[in-house]
C-alpha positions as CSV (number, residue, x, y, z in Angstrom):
1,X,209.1,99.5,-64.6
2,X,206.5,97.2,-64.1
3,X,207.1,96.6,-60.5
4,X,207.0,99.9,-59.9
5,X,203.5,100.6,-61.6
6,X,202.4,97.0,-59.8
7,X,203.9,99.0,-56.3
8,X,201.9,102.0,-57.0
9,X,198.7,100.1,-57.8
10,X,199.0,98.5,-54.4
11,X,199.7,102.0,-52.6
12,X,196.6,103.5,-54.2
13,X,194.6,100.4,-53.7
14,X,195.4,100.5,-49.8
15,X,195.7,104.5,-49.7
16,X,191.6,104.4,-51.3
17,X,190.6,101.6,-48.5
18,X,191.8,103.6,-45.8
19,X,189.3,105.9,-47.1
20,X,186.7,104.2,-46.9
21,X,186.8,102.2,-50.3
22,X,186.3,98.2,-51.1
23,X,188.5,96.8,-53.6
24,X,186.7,94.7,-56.1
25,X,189.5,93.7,-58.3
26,X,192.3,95.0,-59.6
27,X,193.9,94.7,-63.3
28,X,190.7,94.2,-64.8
29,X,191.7,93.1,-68.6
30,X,189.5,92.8,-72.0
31,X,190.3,93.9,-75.5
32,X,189.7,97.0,-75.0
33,X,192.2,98.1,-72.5
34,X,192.9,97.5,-68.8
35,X,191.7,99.2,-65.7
36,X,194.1,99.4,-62.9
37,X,191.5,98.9,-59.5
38,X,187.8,98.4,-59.6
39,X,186.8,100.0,-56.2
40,X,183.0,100.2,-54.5
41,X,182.6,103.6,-52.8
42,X,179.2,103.0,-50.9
43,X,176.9,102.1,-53.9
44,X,179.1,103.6,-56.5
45,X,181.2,101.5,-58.4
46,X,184.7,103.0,-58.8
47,X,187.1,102.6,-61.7
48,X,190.1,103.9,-60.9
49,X,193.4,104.7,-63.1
50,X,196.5,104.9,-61.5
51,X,199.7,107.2,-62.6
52,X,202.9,107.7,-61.2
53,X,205.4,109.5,-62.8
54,X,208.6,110.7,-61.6
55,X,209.4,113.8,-63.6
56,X,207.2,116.1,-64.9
57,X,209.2,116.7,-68.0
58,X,206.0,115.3,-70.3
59,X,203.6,117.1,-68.0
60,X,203.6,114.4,-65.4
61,X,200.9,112.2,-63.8
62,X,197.7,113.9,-64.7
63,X,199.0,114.6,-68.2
64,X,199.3,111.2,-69.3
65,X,196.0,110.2,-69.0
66,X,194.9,111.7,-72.4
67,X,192.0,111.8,-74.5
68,X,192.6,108.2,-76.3
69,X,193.5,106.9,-72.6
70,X,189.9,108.1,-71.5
71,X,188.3,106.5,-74.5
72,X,190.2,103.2,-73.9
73,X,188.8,103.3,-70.6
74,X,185.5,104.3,-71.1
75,X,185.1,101.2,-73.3
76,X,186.6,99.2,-70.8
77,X,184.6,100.0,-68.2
78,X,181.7,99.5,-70.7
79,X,182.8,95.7,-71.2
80,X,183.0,95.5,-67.3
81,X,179.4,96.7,-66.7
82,X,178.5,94.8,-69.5
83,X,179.5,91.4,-67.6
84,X,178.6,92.5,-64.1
85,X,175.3,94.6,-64.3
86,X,176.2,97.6,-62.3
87,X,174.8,101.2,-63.3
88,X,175.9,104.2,-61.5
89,X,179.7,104.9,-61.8
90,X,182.6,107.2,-61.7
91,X,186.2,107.1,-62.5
92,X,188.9,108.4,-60.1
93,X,192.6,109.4,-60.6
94,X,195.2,108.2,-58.4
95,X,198.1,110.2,-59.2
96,X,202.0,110.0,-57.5
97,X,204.9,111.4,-58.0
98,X,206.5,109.2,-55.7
99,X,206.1,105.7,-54.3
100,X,204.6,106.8,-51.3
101,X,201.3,108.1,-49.8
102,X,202.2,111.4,-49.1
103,X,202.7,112.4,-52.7
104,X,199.2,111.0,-53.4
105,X,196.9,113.2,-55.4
106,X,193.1,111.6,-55.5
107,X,191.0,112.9,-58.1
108,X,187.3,111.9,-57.9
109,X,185.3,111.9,-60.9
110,X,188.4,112.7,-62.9
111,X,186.4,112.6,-66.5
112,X,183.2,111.2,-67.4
113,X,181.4,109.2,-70.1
């Protein structure tokens, strides 16, 4: 299981840098959670969360990012800016059904703070 989230982290990271994205780092971990890839779109820093599921028997990919998920990332992306000064941010949704780019659905600005 893990090397297929680890697979699909790498897939979105390259799928976002062929748009255009930098990756800053990926698996960014405090106590507060983790956050799968830390991209820079322009001057936007980018923290993105990355879901693949393979069924959509518990109303798949964009499902299981739920509320407390949110909340666990907001505050880890709070720790993140804490240590590295940046300001204006977004998170993204990289969401796959598949290990492969086709089945790639990008959300931008997925939720907010």
């Amino acid at each position: 299981m893990k090397e297929r989230g680890d697979s699909a982290e790498k897939i979105a990271a390259d799928y976002l840098q062929a748009k255009g994205l930098r990756l800053i780092t990926s698996n960014y971990h405090c106590r507060f959670g983790e956050i799968d890839l830390i991209m820079r779109d322009q001057k936007t820093l980018v923290f993105v969360e990355v879901r693949l599921r393979s069924h959509a028997q518990f109303g798949g990919a964009a499902a299981s990012i739920t509320h407390s998920k949110q909340s666990r990332l907001l505050r880890t992306a709070e720790h993140y800016l804490q240590q590295h000064g940046e300001a204006a941010c977004r998170f993204d949704a990289i969401l796959m059904d598949t290990l492969h780019t086709s089945s790639i659905q990008w959300i931008q600005d997925a939720f907010s703070a």
